[in-house]
C-alpha positions in Angstrom: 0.0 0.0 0.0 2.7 2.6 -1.1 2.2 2.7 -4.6 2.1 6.2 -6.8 -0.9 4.8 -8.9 -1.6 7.5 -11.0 -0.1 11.3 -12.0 -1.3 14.1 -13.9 -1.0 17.7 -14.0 -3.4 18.7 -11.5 -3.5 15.6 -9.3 -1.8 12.5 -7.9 -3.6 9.4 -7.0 -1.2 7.5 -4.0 -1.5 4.9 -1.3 -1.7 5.5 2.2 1.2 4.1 2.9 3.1 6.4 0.2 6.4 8.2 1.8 6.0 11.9 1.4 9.7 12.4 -0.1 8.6 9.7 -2.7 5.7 11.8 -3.6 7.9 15.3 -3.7 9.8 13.6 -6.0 6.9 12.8 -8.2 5.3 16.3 -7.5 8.9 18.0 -8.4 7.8 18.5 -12.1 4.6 20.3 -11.2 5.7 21.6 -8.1 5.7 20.6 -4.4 3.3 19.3 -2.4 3.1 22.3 0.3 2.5 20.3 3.6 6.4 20.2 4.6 6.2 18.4 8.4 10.1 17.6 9.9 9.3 14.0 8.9 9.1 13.9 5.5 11.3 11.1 4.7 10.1 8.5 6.5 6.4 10.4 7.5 3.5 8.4 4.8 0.2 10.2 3.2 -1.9 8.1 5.6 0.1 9.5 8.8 -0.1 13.2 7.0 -3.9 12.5 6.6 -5.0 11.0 10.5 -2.5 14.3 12.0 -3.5 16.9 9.5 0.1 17.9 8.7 1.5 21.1 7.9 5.0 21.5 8.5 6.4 25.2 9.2 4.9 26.7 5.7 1.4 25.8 7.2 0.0 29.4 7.7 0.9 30.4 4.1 0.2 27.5 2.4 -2.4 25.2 4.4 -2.4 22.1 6.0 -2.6 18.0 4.3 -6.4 18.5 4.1 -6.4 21.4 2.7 -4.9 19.6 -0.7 -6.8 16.1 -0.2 -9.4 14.4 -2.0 -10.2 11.4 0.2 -11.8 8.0 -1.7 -11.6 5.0 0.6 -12.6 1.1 0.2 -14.2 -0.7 2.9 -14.2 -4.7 3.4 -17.1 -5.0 1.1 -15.3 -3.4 -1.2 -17.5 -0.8 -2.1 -16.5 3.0 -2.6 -17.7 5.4 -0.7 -16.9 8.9 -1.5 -17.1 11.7 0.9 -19.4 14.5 0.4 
């Protein structure tokens, strides 16, 4: 579950378990991600989403769920989609 499944130009589907430096990387030709926590190398998309990152850039840029659109699977696997 740390897979980059998918990228385009305004979006990037990931696993939970996806390492936020592995996604900068990926985000490096379109620019960065702007959540920035101290823990970026080892510190996953999953973690990022459950603590609401931000990092010290936070107040200028927002926080994880401010760039997050969430789709989840659930043991049935059906998916549900926020509203």
């Amino acid at each position: 579950m740390n897979q980059i499944i998918e990228s385009e130009d305004d979006y990037v589907v990931v696993e939970p378990g996806t390492v936020k430096d592995v996604l900068d990387r990926e985000l490096r030709r379109r620019g960065k991600f702007p959540p920035d926590p101290a823990s970026s190398n080892h510190c996953t998309v999953g973690e990022m989403m459950a603590n609401n990152s931000s990092g010290p850039h936070g107040l200028g840029y927002g926080s994880t769920i401010d760039f997050l659109e969430v789709e989840c699977c659930i043991r049935r696997r059906e998916l549900r989609v926020p509203e």
